[in-house]
Backbone of each chain as ProteinMPNN parsed JSONL, in Angstrom:
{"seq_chain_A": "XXXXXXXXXXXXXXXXXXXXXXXXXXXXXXXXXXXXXXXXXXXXXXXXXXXXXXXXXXXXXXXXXXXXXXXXXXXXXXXXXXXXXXXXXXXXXXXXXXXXXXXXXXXXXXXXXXXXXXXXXXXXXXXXXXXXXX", "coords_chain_A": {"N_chain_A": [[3.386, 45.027, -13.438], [2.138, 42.074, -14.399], [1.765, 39.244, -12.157], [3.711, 36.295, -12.911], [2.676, 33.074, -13.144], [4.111, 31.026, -11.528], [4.583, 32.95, -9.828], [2.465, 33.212, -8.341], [1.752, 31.695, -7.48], [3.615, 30.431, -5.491], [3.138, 33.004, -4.037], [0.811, 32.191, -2.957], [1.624, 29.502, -1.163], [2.987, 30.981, 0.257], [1.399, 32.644, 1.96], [-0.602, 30.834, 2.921], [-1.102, 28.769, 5.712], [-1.349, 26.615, 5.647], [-1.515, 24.633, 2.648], [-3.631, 23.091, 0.563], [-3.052, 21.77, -2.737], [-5.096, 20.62, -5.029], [-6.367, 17.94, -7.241], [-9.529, 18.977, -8.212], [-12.323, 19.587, -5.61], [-12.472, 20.051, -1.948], [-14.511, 19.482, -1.089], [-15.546, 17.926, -3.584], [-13.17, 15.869, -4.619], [-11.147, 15.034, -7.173], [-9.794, 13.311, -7.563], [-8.613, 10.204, -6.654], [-6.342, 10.019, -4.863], [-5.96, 12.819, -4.385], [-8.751, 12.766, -2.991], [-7.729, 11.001, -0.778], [-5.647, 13.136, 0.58], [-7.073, 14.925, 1.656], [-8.752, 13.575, 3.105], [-7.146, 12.901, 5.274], [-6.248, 15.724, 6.207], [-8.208, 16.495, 6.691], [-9.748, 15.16, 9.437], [-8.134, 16.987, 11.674], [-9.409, 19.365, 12.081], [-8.427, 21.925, 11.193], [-7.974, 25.355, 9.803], [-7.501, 25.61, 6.418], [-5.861, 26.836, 2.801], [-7.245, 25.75, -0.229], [-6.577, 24.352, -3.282], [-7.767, 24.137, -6.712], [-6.602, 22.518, -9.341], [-7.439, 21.922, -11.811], [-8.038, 23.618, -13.739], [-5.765, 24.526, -14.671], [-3.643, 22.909, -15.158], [-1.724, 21.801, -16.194], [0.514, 23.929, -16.746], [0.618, 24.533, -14.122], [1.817, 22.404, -13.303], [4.729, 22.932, -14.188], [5.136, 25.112, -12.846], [4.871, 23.914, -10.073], [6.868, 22.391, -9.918], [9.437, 23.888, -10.554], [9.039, 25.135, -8.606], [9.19, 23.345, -6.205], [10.132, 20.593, -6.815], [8.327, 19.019, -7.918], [5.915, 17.498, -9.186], [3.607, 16.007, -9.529], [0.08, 15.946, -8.039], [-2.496, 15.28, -5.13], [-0.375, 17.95, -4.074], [0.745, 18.936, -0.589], [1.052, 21.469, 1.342], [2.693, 23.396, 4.364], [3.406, 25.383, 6.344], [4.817, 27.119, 4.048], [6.92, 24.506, 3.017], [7.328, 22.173, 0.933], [5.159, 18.501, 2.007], [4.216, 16.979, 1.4], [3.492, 14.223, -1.309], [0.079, 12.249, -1.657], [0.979, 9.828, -0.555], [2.687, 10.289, 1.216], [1.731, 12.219, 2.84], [0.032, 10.582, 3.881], [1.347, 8.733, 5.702], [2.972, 9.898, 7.239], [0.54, 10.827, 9.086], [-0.605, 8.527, 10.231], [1.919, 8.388, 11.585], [1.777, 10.609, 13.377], [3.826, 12.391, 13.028], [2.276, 14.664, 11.141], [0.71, 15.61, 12.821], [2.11, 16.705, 14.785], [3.403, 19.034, 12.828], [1.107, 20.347, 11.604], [0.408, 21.366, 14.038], [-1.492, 20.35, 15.954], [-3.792, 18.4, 17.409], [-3.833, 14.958, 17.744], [-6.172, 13.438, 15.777], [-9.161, 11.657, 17.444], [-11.011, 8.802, 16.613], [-7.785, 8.084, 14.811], [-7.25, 9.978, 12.431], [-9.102, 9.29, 9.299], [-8.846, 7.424, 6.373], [-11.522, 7.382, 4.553], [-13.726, 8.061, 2.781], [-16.666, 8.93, 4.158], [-15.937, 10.507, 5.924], [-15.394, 13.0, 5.579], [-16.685, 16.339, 5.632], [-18.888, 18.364, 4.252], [-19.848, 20.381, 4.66], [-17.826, 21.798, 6.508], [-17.454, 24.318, 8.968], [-14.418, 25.191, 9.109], [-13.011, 25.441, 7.436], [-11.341, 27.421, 4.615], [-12.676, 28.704, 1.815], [-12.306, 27.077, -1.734], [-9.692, 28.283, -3.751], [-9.622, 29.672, -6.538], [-7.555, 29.837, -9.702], [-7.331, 31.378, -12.614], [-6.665, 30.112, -15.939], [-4.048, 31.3, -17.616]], "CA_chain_A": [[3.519, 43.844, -14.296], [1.326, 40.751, -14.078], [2.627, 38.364, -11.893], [3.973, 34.708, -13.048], [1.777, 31.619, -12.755], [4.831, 30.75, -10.842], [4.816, 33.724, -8.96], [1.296, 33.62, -7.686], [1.511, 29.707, -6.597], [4.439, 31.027, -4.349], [2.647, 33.587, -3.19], [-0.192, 31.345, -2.287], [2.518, 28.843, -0.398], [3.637, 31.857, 1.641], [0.644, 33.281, 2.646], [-1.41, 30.413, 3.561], [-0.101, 27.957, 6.329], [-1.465, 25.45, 5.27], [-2.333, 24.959, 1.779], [-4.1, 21.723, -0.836], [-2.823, 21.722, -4.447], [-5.349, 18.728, -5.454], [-7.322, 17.61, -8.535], [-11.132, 18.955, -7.332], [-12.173, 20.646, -4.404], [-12.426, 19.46, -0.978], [-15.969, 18.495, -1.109], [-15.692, 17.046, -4.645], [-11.742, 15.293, -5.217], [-11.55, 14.7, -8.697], [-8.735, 12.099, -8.213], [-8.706, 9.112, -5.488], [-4.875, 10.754, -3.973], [-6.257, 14.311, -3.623], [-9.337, 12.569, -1.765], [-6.981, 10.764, 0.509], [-4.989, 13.575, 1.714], [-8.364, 15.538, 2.129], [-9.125, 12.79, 3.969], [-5.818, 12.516, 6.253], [-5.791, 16.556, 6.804], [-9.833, 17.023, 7.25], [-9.823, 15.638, 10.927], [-7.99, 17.793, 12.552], [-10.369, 20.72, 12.089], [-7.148, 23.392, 10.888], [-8.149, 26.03, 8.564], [-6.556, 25.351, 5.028], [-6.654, 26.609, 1.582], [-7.326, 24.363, -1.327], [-6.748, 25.069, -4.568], [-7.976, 23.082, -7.94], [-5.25, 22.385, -10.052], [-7.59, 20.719, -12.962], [-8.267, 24.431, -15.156], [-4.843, 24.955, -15.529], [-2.768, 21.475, -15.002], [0.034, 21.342, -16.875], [1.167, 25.231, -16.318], [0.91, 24.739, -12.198], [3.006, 21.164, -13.075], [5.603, 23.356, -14.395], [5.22, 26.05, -11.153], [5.729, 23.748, -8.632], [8.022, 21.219, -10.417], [10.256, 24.718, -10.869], [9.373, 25.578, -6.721], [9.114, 22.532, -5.024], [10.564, 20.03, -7.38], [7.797, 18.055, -7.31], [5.041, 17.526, -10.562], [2.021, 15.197, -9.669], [-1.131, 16.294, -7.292], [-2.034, 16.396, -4.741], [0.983, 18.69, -2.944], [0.432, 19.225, 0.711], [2.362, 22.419, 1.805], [2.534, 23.568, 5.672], [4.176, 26.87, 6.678], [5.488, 27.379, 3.158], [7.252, 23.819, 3.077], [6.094, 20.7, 0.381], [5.477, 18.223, 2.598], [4.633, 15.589, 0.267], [1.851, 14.152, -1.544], [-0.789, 11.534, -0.653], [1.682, 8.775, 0.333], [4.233, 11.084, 2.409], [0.86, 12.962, 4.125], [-0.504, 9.456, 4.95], [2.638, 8.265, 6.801], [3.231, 11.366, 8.403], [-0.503, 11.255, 9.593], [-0.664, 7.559, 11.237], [2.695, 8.401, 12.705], [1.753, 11.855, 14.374], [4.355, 13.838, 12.399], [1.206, 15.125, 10.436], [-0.5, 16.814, 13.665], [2.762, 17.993, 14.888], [3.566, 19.922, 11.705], [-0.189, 20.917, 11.877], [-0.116, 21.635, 15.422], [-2.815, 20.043, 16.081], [-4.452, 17.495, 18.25], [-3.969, 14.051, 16.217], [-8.118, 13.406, 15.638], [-9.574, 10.426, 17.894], [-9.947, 8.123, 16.315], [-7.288, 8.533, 14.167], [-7.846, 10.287, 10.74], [-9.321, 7.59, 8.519], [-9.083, 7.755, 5.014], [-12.457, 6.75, 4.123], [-14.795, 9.612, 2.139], [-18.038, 9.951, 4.794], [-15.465, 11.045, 7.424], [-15.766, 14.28, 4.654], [-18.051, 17.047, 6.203], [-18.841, 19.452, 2.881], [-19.724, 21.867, 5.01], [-17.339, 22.114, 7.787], [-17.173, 25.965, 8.858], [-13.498, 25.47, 9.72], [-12.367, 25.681, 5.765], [-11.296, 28.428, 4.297], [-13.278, 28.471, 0.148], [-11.411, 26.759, -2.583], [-8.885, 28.934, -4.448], [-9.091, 29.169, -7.772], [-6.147, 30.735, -10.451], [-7.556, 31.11, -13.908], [-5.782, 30.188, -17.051], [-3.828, 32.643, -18.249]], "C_chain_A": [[2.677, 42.698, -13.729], [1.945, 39.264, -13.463], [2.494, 36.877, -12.504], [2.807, 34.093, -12.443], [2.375, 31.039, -11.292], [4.893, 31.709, -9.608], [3.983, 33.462, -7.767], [0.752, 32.319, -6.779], [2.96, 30.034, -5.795], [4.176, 31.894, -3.304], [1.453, 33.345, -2.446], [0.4, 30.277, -0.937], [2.869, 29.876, 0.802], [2.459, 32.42, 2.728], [-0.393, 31.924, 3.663], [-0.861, 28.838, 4.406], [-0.169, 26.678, 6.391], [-2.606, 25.15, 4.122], [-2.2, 23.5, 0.944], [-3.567, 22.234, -2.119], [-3.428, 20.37, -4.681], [-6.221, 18.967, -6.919], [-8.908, 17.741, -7.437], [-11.152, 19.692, -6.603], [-12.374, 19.691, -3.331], [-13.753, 18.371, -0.833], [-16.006, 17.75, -2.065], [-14.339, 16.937, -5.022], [-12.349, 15.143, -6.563], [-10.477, 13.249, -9.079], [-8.826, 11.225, -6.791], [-7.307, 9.998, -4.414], [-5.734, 11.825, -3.911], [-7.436, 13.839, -2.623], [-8.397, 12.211, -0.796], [-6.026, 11.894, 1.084], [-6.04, 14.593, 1.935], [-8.735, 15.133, 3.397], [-8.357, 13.116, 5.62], [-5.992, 13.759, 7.112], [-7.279, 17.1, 7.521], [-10.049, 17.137, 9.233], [-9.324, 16.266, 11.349], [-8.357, 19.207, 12.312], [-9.161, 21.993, 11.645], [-7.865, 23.965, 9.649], [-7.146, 25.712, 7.597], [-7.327, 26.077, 3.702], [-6.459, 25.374, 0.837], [-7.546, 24.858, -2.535], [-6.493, 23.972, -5.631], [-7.299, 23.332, -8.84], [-5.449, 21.615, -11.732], [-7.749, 22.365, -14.097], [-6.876, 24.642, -15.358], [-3.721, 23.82, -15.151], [-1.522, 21.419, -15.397], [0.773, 22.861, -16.677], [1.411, 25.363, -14.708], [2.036, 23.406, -12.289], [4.484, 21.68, -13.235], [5.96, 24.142, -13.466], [5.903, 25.294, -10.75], [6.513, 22.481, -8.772], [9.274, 22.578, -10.34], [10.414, 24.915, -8.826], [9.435, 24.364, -6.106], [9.451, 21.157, -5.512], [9.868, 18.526, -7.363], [6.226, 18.271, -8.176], [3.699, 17.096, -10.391], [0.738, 16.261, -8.185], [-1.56, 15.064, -6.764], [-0.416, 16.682, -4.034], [0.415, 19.343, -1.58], [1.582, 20.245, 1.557], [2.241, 23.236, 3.32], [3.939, 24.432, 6.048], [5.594, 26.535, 5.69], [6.538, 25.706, 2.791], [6.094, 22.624, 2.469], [6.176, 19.65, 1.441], [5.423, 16.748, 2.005], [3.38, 15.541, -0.362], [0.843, 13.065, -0.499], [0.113, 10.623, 0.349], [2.456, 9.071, 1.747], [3.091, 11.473, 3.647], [0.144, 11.764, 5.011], [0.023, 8.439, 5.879], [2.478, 9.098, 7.38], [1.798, 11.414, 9.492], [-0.903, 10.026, 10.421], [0.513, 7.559, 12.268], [3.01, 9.622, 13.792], [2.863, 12.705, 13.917], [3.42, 15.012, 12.014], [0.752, 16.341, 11.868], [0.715, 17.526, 14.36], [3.26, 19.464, 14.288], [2.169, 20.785, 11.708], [-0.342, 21.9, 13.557], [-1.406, 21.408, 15.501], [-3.019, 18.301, 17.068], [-4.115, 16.193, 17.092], [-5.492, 13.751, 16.938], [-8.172, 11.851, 16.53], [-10.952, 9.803, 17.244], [-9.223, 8.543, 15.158], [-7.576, 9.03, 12.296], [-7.763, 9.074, 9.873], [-9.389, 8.4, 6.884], [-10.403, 7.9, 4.142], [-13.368, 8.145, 3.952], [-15.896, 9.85, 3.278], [-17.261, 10.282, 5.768], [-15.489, 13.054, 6.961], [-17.042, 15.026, 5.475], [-18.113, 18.472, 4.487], [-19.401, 21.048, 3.485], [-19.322, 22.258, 6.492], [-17.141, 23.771, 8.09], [-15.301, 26.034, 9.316], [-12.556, 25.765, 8.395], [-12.627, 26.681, 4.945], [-11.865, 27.82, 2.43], [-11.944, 28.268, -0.677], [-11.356, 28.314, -3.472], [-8.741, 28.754, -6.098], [-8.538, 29.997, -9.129], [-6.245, 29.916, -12.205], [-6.693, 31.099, -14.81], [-5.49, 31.006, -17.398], [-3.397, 32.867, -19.629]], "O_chain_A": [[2.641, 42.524, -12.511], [2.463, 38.382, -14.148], [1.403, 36.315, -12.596], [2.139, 34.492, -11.489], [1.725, 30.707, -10.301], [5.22, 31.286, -8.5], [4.368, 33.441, -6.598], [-0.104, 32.073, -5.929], [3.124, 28.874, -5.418], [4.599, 31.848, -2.148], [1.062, 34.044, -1.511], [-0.225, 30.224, 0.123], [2.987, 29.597, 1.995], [2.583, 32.576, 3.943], [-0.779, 32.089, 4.82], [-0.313, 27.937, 3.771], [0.553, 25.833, 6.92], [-3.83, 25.242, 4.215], [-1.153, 22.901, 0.701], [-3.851, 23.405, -2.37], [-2.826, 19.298, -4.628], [-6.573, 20.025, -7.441], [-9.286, 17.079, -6.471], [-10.294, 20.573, -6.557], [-12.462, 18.507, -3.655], [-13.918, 17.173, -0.608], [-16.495, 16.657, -1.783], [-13.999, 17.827, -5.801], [-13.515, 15.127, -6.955], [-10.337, 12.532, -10.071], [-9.185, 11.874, -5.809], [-7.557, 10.483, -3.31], [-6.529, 11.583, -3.002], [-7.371, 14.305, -1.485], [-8.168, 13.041, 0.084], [-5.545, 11.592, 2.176], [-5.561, 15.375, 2.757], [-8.971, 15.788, 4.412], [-8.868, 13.436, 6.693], [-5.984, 13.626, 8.336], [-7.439, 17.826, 8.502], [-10.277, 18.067, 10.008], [-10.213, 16.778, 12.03], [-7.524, 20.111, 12.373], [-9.451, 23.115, 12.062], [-8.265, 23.294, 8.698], [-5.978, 25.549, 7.952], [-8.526, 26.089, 3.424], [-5.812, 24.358, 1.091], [-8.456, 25.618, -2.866], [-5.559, 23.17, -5.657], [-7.32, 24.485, -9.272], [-4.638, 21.105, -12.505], [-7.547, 22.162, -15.295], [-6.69, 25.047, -16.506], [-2.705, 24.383, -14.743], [-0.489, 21.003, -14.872], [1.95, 22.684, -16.363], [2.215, 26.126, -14.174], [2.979, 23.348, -11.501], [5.401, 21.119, -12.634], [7.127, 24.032, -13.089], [7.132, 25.37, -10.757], [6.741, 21.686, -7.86], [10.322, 22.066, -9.95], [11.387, 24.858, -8.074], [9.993, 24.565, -5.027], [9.111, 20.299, -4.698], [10.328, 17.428, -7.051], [5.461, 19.157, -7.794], [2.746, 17.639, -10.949], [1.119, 17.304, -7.654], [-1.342, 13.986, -7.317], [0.41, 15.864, -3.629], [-0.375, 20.284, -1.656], [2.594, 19.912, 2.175], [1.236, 23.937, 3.205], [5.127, 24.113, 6.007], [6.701, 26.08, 5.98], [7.138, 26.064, 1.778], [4.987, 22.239, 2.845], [7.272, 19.679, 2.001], [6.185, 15.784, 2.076], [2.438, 16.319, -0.216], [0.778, 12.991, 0.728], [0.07, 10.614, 1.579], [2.699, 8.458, 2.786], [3.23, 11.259, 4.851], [-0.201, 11.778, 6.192], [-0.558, 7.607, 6.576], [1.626, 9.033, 8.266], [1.916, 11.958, 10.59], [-1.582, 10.318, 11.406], [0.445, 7.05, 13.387], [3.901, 9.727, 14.635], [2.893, 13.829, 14.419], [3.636, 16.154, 12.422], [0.558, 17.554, 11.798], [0.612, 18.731, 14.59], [3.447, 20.54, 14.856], [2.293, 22.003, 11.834], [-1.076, 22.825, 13.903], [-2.309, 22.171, 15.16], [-2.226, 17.361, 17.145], [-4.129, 16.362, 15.873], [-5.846, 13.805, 18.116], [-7.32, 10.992, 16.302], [-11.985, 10.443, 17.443], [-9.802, 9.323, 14.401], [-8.0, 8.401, 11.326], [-6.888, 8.222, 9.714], [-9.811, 9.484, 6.481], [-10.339, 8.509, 3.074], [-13.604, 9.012, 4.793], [-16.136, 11.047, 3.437], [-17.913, 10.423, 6.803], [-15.566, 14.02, 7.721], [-18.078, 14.477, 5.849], [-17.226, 19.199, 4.04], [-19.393, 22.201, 3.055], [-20.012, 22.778, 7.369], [-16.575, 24.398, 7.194], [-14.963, 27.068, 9.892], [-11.45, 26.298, 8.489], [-13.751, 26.954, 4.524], [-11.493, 26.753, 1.941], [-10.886, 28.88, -0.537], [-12.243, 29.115, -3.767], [-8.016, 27.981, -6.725], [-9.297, 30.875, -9.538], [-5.798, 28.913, -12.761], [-5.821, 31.966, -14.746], [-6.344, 31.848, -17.675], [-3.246, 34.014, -20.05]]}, "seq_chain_B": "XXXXXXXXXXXXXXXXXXXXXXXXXXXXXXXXXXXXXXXXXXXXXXXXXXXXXXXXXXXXXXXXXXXXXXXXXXXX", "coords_chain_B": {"N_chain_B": [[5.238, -2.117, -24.667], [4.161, -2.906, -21.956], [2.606, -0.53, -19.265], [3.64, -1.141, -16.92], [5.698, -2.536, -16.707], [7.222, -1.105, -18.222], [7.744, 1.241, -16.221], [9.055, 0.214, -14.171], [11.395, -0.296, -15.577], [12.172, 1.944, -16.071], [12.544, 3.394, -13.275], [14.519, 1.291, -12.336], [16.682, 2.113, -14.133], [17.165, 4.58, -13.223], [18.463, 4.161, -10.865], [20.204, 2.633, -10.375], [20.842, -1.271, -9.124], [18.911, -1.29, -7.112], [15.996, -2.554, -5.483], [12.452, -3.175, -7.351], [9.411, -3.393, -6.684], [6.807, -3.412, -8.649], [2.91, -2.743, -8.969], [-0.101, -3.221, -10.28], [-2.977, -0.791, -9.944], [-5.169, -0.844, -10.553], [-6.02, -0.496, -13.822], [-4.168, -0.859, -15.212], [-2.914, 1.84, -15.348], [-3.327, 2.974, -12.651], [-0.531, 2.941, -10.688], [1.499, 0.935, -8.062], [4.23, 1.421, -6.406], [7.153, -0.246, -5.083], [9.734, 0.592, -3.634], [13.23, -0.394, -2.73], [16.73, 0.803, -1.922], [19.973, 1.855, -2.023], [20.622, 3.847, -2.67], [18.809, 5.742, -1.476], [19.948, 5.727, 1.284], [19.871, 8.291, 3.949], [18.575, 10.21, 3.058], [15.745, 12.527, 3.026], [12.527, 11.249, 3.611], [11.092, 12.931, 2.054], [12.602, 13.411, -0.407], [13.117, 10.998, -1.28], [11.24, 9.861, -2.207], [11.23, 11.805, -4.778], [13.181, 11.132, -6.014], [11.872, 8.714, -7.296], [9.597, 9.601, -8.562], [10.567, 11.501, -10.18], [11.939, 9.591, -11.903], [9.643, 8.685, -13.51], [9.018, 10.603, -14.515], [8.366, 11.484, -17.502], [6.31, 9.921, -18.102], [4.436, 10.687, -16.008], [3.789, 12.965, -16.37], [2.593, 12.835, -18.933], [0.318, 11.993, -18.84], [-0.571, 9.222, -19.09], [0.629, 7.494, -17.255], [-1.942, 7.324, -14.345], [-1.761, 7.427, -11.834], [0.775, 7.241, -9.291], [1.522, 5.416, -6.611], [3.541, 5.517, -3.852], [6.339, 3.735, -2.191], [8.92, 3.576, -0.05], [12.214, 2.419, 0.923], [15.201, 1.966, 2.398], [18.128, -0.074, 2.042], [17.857, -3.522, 4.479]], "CA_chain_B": [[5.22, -2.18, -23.358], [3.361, -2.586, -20.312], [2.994, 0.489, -18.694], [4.177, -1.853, -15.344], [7.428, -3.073, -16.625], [7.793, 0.337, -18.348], [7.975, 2.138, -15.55], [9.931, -0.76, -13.55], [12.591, -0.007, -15.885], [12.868, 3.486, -15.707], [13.068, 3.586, -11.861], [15.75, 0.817, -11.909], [17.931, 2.585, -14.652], [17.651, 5.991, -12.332], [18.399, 3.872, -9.291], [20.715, 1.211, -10.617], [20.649, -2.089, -8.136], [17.593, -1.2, -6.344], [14.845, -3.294, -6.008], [11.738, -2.503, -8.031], [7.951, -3.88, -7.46], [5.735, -2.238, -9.173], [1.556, -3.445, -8.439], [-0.645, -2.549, -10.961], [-3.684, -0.892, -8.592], [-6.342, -0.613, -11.468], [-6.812, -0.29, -15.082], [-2.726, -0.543, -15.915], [-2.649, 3.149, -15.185], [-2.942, 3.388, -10.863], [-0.007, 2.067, -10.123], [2.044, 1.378, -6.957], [5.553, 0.636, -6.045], [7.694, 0.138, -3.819], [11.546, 0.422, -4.268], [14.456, -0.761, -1.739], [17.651, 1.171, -2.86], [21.08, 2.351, -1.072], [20.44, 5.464, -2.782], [18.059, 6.154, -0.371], [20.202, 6.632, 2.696], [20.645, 9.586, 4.602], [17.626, 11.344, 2.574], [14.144, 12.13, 3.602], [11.043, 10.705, 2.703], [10.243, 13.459, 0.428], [13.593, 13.31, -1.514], [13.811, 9.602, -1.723], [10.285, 10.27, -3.706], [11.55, 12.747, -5.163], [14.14, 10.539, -6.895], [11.122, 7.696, -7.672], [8.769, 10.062, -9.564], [10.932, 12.033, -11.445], [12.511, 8.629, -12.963], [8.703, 8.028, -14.148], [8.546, 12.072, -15.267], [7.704, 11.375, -18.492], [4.664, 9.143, -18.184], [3.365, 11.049, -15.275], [3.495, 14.426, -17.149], [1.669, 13.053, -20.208], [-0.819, 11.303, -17.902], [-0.288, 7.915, -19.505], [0.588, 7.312, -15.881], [-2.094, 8.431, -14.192], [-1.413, 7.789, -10.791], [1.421, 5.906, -8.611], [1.68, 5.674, -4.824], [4.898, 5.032, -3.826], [6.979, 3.267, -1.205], [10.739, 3.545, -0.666], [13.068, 1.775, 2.249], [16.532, 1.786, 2.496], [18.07, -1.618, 2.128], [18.206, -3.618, 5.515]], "C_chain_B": [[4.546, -1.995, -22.068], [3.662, -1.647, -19.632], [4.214, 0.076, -17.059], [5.714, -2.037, -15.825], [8.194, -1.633, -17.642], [8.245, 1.375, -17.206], [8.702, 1.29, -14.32], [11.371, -0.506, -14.093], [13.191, 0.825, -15.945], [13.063, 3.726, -14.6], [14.613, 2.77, -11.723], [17.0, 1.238, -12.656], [17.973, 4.154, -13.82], [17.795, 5.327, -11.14], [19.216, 2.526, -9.275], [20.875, 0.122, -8.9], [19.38, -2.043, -7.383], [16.418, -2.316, -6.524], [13.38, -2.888, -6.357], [10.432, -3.548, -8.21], [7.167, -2.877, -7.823], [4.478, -3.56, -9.568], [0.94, -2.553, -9.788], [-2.12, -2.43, -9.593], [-5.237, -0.58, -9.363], [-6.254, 0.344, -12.637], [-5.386, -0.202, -15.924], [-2.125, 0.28, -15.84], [-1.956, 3.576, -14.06], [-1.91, 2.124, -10.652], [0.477, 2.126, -8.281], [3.261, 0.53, -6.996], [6.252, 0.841, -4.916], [9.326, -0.412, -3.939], [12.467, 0.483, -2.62], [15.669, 0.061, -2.792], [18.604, 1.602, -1.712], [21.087, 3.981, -1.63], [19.549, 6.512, -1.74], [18.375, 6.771, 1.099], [20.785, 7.758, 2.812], [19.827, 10.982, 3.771], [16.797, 10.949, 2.703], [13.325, 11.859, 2.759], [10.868, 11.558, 1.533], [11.297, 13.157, -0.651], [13.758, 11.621, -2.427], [12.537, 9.128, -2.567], [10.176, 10.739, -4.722], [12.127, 12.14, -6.693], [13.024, 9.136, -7.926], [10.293, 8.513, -8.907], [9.436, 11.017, -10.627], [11.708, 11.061, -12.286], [10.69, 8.417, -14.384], [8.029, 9.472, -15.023], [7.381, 12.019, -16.237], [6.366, 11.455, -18.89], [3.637, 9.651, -17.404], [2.739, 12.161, -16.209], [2.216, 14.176, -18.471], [0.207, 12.556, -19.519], [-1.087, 9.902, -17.954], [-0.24, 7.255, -18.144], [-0.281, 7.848, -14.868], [-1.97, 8.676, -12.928], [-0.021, 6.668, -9.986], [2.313, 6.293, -7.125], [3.346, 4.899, -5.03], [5.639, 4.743, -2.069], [8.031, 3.244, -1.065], [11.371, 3.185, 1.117], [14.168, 1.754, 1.63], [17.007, 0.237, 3.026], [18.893, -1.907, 3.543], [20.273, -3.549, 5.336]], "O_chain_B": [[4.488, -0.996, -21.35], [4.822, -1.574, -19.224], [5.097, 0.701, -16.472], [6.704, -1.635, -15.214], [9.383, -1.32, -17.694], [9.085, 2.246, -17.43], [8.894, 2.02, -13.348], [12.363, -0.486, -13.364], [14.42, 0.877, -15.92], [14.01, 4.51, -14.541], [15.615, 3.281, -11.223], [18.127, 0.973, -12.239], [19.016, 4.796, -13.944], [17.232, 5.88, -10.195], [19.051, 1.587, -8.495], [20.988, 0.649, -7.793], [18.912, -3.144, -7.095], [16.064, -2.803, -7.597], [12.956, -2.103, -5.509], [10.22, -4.269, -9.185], [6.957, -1.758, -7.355], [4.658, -4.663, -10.083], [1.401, -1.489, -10.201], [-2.384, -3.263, -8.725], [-6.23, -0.158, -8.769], [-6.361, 1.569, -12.583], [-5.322, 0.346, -17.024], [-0.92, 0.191, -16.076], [-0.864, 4.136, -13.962], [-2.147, 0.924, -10.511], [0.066, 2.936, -7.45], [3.386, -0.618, -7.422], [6.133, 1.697, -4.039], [9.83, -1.493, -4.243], [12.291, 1.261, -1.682], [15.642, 0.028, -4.023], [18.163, 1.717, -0.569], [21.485, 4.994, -1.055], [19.705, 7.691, -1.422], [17.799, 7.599, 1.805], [21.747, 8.241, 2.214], [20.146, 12.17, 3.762], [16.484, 9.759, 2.671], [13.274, 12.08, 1.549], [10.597, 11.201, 0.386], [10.927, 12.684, -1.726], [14.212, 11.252, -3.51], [12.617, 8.249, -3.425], [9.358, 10.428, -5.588], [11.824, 12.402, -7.857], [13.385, 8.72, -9.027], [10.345, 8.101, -10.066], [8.94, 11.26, -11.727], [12.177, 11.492, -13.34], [10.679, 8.141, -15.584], [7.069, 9.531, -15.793], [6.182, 12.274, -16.124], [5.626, 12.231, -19.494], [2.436, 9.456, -17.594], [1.594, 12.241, -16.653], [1.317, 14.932, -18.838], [-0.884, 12.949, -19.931], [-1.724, 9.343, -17.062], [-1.121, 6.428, -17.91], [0.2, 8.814, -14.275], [-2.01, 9.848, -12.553], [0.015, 5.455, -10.195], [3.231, 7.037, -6.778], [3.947, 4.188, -5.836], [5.443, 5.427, -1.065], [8.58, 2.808, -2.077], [10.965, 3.661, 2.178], [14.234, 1.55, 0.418], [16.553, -0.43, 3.955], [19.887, -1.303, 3.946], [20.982, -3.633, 6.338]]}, "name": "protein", "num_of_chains": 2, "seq": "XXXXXXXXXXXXXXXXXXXXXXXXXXXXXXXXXXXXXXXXXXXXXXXXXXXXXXXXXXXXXXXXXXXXXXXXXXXXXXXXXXXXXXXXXXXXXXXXXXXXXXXXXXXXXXXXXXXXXXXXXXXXXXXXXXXXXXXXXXXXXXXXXXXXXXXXXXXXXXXXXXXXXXXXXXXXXXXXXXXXXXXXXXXXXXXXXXXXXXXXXXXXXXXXXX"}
């Protein structure tokens, strides 16, 4: 049987330990919030997927409003757990929750929000994910 | 209705007493707020968002809203 929309954005959450739900892709946001937590999670060099949420929008709002009770983009999810969107990941990320949850070094200086801190072709990022309309 | 005091009023009727600014952050659309409430204690950041954006469901879902950062404290 063909799995759920729902299914397959669960099974994306489980598998990858740290995964983007944003408007765009990493190199090109399509919304100011999905840049900023691009921004927030970029320095610390962690592999992540990222997956564009603009071909099928309103069917993934219903996913992960059903899994993770939680509708807008982006969603920032870290070993299977939402962790929030932009606002939640950019607290968490000036107050070092962010790199503990990451395990990770917090970045010196600290992850800046600001777009040229963007590398478009960092080799440490796993290729955007993307889950055609069905 | 102003999308601003539209969506001022739907947070404070899902959050009765609370206090409720809401910034417009460009074009009437990006907003931002930031809500004081006693509903708030003793739940985490994500929930006490949780409770902010699904008062504004509606407007986000249709996109009318199209974005709004959000702030939430528990009253001193």
């Amino acid at each position: 049987m063909e799995p759920t929309l729902k299914q397959r954005v669960k099974q994306l959450i489980a598998e990858n330990r740290v995964l983007l739900l944003m408007k765009g892709t990493p190199e090109a946001p399509a919304c100011g919030n999905s840049m900023r937590a691009v921004a927030a999670i970029e320095p610390y060099g962690v592999e992540y997927a990222a997956l564009d949420v603009l071909p099928a929008l309103e069917p993934l709002r219903e996913a992960t409003g059903e899994i993770a009770d939680w509708r807008t983009f982006p969603q920032l999810y870290i070993n299977g757990e939402l962790v929030g969107g932009a606002d939640i990941v950019e607290e968490m990320n000036e107050s070092g929750e962010l790199a503990e949850l990451l395990g990770a070094e917090q970045p010196e200086p600290p992850a800046m929000s600001a777009k040229e801190e963007l590398k478009a072709d960092d080799p440490q990022q796993s290729p955007p994910i993307q889950i055609e309309r069905s | 209705m102003a999308l601003v005091e539209d969506v001022k009023t739907l947070i404070e009727g899902a959050l009765p007493g609370a206090k409720v600014d809401v910034f417009d952050e460009g074009g009437g659309n990006h907003l931002r707020v930031d809500v004081t409430a006693s509903q708030f204690e003793g739940l985490s950041r994500i929930d006490q968002h949780r409770l902010v954006k699904n008062a504004v469901r509606e407007r986000s879902d249709t996109g009318e809203l199209h974005s709004l950062s959000v702030k939430t404290s528990v009253p001193e």
